[in-house]
NUZA-255002 format. One record per residue: x, y, z of N, C-alpha, C in turn; residue in one letter. Coordinates in pm, 1 decimal, decimal comma. Layout:
BEGIN
{pt {X; Y; Z}; {X; Y; Z}; {X; Y; Z}; a}
...
REM end
This chain:
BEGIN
{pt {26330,6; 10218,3; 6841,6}; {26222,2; 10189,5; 6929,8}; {26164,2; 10317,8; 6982,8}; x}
{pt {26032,0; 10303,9; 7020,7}; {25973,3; 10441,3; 7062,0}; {25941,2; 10379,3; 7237,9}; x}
{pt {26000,3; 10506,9; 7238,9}; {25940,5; 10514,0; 7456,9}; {25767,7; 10557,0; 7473,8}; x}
{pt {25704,1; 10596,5; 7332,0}; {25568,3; 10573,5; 7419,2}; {25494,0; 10443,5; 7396,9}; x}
{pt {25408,5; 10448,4; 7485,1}; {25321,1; 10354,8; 7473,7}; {25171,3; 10343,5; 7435,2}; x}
{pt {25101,3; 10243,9; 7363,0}; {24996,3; 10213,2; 7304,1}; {24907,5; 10332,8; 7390,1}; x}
{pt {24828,9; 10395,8; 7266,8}; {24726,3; 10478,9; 7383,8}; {24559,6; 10358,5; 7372,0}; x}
{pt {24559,4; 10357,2; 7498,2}; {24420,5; 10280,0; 7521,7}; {24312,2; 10387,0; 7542,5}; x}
{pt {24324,5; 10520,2; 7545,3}; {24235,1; 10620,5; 7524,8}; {24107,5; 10628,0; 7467,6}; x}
{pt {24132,4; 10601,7; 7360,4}; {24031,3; 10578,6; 7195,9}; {23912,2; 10520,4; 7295,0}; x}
{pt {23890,4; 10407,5; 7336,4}; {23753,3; 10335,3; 7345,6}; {23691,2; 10377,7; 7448,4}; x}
{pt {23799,7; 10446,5; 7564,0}; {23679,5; 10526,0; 7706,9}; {23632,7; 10682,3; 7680,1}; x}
{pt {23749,3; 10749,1; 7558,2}; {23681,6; 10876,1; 7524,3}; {23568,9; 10883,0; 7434,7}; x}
{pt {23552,9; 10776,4; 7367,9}; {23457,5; 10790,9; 7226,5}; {23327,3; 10716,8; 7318,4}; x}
{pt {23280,2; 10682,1; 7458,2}; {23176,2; 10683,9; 7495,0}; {23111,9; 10841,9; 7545,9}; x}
{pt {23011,8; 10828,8; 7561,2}; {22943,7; 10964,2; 7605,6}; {22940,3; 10982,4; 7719,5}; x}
{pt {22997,9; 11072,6; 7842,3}; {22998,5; 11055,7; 7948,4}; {22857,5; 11112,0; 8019,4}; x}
{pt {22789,9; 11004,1; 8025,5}; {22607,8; 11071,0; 8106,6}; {22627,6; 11138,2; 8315,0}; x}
{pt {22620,1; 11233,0; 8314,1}; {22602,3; 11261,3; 8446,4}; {22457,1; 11328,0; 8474,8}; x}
{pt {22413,3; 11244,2; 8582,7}; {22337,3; 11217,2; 8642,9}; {22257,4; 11341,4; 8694,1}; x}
{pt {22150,1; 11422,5; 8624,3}; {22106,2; 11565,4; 8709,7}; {22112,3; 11553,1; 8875,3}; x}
{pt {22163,3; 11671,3; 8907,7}; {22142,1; 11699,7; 9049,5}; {21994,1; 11724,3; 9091,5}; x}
{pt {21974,9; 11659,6; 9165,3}; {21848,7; 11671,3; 9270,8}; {21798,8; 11830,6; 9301,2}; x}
{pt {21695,9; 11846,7; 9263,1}; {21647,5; 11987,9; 9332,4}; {21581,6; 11991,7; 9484,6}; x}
{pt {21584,4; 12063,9; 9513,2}; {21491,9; 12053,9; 9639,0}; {21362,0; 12059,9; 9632,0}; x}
{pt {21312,1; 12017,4; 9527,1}; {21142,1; 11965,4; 9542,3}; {21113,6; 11812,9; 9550,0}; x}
{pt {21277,4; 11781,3; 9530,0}; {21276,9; 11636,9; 9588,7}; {21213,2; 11590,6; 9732,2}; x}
{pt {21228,2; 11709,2; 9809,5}; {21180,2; 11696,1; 9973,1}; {21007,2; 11726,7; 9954,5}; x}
{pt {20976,1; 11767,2; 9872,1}; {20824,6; 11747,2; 9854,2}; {20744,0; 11612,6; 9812,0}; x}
{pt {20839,2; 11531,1; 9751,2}; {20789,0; 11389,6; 9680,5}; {20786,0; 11304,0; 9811,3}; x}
{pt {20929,3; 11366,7; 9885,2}; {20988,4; 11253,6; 10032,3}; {20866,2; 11334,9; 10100,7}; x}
{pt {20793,3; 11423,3; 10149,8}; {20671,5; 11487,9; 10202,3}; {20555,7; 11405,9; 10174,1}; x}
{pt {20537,6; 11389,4; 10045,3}; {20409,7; 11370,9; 9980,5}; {20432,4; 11163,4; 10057,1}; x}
{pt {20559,4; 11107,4; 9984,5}; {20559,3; 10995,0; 10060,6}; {20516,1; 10951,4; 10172,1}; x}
{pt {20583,7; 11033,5; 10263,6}; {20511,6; 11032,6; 10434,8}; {20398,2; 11088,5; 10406,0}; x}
{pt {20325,4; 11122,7; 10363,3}; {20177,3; 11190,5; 10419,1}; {20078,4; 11047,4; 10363,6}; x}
{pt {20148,5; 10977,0; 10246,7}; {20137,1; 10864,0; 10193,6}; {20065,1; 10767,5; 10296,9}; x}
{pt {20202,3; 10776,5; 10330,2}; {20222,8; 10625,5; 10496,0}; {20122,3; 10671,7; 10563,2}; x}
{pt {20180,5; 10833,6; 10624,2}; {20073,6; 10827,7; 10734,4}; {19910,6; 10858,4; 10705,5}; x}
{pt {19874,7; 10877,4; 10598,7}; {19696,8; 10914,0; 10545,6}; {19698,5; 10745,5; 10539,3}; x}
{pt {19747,8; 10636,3; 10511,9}; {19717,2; 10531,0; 10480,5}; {19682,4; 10447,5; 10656,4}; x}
{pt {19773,1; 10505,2; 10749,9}; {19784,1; 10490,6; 10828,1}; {19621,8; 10529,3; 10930,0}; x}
{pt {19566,0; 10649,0; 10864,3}; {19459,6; 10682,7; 10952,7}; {19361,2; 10686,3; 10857,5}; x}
{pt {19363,9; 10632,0; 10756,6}; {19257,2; 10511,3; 10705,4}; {19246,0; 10392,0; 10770,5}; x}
{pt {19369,0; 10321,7; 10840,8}; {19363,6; 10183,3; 10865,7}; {19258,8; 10230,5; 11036,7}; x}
{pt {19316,9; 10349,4; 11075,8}; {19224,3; 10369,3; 11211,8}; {19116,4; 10416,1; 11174,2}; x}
{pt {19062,9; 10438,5; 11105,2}; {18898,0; 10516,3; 11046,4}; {18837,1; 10365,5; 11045,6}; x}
{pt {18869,2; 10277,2; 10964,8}; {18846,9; 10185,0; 10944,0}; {18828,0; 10050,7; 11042,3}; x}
{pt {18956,9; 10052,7; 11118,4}; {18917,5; 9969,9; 11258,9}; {18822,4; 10008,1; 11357,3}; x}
{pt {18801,9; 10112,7; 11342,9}; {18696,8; 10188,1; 11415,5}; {18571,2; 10147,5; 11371,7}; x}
{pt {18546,9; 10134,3; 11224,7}; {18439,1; 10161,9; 11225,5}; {18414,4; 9978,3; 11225,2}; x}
{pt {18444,1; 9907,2; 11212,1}; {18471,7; 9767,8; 11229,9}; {18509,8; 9728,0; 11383,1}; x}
{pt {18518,8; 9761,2; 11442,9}; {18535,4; 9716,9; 11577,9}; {18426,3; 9778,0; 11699,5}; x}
{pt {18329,7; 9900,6; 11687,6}; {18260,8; 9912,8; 11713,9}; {18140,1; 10019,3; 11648,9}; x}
{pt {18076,8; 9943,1; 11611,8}; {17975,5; 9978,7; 11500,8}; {17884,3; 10150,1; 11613,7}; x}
{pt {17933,2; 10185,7; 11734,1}; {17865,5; 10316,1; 11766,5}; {17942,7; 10392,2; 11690,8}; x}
{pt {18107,0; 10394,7; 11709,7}; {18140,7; 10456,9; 11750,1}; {18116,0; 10591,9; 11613,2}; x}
{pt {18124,7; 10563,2; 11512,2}; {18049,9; 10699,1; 11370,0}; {17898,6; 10690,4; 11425,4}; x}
{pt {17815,5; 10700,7; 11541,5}; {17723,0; 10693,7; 11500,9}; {17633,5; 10789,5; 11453,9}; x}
{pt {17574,7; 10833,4; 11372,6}; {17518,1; 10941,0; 11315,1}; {17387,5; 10864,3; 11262,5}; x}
{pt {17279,1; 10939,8; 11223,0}; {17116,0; 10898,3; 11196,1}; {17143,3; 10862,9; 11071,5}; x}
{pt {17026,4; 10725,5; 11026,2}; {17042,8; 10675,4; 10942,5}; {16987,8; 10782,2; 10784,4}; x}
{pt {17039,2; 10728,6; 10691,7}; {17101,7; 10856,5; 10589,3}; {17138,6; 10970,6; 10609,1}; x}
{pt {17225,8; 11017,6; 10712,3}; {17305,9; 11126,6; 10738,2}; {17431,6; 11109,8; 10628,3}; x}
{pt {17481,3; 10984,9; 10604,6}; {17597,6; 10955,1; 10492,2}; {17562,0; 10970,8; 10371,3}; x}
{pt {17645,9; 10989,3; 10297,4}; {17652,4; 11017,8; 10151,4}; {17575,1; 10933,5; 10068,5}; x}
{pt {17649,4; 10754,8; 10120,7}; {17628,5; 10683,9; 10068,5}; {17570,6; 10578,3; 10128,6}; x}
{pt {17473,1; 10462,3; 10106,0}; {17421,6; 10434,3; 10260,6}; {17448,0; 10286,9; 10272,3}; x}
{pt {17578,9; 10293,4; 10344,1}; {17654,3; 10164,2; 10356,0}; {17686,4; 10139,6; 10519,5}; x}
{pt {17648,4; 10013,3; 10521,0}; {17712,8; 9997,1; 10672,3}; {17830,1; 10018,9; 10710,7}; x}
{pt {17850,3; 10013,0; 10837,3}; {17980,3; 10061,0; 10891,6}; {18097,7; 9978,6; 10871,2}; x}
{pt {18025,6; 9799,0; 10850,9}; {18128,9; 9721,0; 10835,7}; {18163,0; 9775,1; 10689,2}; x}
{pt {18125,4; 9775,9; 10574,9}; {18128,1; 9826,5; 10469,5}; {18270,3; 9925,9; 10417,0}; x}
{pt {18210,0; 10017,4; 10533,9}; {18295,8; 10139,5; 10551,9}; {18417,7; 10117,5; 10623,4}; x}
{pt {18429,4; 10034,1; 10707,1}; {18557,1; 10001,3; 10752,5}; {18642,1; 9925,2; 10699,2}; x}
{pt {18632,1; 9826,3; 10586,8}; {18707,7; 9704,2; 10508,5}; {18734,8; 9842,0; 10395,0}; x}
{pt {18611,7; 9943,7; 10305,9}; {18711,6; 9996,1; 10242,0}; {18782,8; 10085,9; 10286,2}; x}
{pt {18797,0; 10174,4; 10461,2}; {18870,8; 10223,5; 10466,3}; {19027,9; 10107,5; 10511,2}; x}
{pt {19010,9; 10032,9; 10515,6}; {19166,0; 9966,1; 10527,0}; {19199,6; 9940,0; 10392,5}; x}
{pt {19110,2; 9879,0; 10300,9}; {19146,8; 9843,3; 10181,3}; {19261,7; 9973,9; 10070,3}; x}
{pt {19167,2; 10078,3; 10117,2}; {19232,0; 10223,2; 10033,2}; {19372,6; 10220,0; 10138,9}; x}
{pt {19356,2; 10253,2; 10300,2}; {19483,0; 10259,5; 10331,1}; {19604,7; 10186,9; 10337,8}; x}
{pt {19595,8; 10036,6; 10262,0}; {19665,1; 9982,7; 10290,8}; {19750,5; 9999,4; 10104,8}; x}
{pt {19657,1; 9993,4; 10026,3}; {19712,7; 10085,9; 9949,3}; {19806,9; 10224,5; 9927,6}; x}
{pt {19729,8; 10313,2; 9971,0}; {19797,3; 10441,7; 10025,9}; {19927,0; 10417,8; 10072,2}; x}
{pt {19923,7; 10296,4; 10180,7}; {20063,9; 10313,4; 10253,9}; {20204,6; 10260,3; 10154,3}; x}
{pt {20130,7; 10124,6; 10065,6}; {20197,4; 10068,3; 9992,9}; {20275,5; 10164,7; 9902,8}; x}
{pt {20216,8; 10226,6; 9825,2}; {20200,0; 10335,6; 9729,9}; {20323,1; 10424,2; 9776,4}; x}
{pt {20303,4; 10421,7; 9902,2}; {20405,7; 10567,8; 9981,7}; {20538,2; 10549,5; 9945,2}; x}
{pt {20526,7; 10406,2; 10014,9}; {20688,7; 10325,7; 10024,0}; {20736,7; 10344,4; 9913,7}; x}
{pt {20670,0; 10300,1; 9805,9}; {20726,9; 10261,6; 9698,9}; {20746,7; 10369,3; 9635,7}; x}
{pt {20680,9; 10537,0; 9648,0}; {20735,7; 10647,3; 9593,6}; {20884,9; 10669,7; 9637,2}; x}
{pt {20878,7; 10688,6; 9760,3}; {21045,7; 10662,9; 9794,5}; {21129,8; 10610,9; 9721,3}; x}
{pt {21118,4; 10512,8; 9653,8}; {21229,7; 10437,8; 9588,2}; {21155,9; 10512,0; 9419,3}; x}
{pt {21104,5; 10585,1; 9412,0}; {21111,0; 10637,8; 9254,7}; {21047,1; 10552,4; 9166,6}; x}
{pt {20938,5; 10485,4; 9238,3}; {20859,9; 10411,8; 9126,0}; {20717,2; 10488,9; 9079,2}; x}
{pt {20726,2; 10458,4; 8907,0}; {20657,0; 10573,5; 8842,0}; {20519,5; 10494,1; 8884,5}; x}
{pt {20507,2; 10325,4; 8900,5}; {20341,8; 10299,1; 8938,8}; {20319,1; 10353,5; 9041,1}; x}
{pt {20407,4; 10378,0; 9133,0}; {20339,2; 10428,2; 9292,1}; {20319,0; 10601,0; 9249,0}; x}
{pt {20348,5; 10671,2; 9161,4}; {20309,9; 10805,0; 9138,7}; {20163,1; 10760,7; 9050,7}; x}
{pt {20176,9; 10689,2; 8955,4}; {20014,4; 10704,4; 8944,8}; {19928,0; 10646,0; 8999,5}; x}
{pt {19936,1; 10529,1; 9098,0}; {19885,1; 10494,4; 9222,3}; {19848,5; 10615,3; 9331,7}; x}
{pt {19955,5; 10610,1; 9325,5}; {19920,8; 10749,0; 9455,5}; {19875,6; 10876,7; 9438,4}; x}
{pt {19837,0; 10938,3; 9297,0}; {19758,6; 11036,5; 9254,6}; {19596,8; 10960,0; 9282,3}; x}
{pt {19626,3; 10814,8; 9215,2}; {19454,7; 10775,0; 9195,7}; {19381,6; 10725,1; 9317,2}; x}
{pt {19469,6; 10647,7; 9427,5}; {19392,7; 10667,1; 9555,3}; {19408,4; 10751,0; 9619,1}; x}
{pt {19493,4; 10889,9; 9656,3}; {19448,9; 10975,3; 9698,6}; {19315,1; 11054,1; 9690,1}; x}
{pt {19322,4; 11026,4; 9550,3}; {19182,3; 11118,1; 9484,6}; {19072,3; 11002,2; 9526,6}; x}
{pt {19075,7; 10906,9; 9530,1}; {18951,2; 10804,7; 9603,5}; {18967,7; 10860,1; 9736,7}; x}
{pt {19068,9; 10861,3; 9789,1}; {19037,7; 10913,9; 9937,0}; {18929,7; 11008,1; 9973,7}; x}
{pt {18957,3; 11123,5; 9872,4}; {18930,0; 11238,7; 9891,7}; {18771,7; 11225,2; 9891,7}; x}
{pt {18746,6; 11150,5; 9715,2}; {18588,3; 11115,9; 9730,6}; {18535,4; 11045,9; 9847,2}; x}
{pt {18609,9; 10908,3; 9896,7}; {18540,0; 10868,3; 10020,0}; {18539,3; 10942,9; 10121,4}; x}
{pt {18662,8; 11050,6; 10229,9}; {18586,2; 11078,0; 10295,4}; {18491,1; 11240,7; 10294,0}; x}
{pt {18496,6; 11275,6; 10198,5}; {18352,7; 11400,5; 10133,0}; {18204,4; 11300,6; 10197,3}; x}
{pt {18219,1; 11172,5; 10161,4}; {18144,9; 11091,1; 10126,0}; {18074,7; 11037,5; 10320,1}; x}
{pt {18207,2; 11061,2; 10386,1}; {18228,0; 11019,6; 10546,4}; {18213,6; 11148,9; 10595,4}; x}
{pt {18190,4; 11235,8; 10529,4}; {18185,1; 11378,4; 10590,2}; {18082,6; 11394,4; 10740,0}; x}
{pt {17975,8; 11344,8; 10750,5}; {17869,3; 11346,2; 10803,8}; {17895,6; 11257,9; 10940,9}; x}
{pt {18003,7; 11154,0; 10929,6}; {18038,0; 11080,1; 11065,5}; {18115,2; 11137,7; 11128,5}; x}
{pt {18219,1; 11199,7; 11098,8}; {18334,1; 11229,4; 11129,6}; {18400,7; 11359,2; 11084,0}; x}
{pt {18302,1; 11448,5; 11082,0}; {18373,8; 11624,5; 10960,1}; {18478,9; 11643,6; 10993,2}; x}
{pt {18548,8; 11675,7; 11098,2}; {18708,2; 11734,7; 11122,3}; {18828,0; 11635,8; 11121,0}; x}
{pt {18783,5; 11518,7; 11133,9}; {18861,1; 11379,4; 11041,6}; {18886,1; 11340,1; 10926,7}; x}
{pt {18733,4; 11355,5; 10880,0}; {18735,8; 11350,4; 10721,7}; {18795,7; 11462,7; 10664,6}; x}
{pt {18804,6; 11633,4; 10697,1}; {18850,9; 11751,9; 10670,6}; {19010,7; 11695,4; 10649,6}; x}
{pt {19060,8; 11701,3; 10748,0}; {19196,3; 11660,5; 10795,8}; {19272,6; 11577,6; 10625,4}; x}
{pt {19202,5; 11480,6; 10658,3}; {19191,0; 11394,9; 10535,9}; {19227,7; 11369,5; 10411,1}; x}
{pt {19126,4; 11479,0; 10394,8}; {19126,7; 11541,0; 10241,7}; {19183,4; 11663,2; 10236,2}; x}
{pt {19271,4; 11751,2; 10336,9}; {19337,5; 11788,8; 10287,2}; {19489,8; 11707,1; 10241,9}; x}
{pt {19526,4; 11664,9; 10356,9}; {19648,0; 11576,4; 10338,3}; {19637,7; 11510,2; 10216,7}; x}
{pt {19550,1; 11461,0; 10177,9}; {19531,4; 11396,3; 10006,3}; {19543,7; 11469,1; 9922,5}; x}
{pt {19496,8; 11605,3; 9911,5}; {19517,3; 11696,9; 9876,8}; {19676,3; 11733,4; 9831,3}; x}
{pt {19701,3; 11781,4; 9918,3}; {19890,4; 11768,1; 9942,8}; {19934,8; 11648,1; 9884,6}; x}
{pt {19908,7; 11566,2; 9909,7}; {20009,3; 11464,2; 9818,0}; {19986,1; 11467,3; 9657,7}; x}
{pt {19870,9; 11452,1; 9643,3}; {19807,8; 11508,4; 9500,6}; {19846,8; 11594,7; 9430,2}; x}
{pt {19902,4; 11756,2; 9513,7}; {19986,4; 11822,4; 9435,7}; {20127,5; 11791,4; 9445,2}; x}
{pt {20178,7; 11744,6; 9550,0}; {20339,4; 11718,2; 9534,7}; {20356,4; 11584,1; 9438,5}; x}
{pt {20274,1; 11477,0; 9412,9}; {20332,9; 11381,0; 9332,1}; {20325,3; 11454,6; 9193,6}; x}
{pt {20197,5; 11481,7; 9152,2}; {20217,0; 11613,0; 8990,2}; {20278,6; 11671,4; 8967,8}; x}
{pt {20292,8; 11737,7; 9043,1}; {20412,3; 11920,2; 8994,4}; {20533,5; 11847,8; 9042,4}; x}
{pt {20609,9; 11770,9; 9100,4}; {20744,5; 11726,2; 9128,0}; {20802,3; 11585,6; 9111,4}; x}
{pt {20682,7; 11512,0; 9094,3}; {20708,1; 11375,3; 9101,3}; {20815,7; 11286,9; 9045,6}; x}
{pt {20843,4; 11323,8; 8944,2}; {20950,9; 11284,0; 8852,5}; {21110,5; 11335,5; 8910,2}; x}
{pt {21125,0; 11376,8; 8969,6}; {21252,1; 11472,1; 9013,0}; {21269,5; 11337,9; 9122,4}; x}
{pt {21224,7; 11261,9; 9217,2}; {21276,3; 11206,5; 9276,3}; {21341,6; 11073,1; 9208,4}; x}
{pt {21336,4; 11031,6; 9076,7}; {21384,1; 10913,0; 8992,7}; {21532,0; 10931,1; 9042,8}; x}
{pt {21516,1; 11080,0; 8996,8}; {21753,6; 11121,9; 8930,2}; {21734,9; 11092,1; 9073,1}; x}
{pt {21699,6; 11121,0; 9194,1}; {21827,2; 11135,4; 9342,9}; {21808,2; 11053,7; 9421,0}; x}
{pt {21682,3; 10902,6; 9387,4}; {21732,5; 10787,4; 9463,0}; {21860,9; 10705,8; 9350,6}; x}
REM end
């Protein structure tokens, strides 16, 4: 009789052992770009109640805007984009590749609408589009790096 025993080895070594890349720290740029997500979506939803709740308050001479839409107009699509935006944010967090190309493509609507709002509101709309800006480059150049470390 033999004292060893059956090796059960064979079937857990002959798999491939996958480990998981480590996270870089441009991961904190995607979690950046996320929050700027929320919160640009966030002050769309106030651009927007604003301009829907009291039609002075952008008031500027008629065709001073880009585009020549009423205010109610302007306020349904600024909630419409931010409520997007915010959606978009969340869902980068958890490493979803639609919310990276979501959130490249309404940012960049952002950006056109408020260029577009420039004339009601310049240091709002500025504000704006940069923060869109910023997310625009952190979801591109890093975006993918947050998949491996949620």
């Amino acid at each position: 009789m033999s004292d060893t025993a059956p090796s059960s080895s064979t079937s857990a070594s002959s798999r491939p052992v996958t480990v998981p890349p480590t996270p870089t720290r441009w991961v904190g740029w995607i979690l950046f770009a996320a929050t700027m997500m929320v919160l640009l979506g966030a002050l769309h939803a106030i651009a927007g109640l604003l301009a829907l709740l009291n039609d002075q308050y952008y008031d500027v001479g008629k065709g001073d805007l880009a585009v020549d839409a009423s205010y109610t107009v302007w306020g349904w699509t600024h909630l419409v984009v931010g409520a997007v935006i915010a959606v978009a944010g969340v869902a980068l967090v958890y490493g979803r590749t639609w919310a990276r190309v979501v959130g490249v493509a309404v940012a960049g609507v952002s950006v056109v609408l408020n260029v577009a709002f420039l004339a009601a509101s310049p240091v709002y709309a500025a504000i704006i589009i940069a923060f869109a800006v910023l997310v625009i480059w952190a979801i591109t150049v890093h975006g993918s790096e947050v998949t491996s470390a949620v």
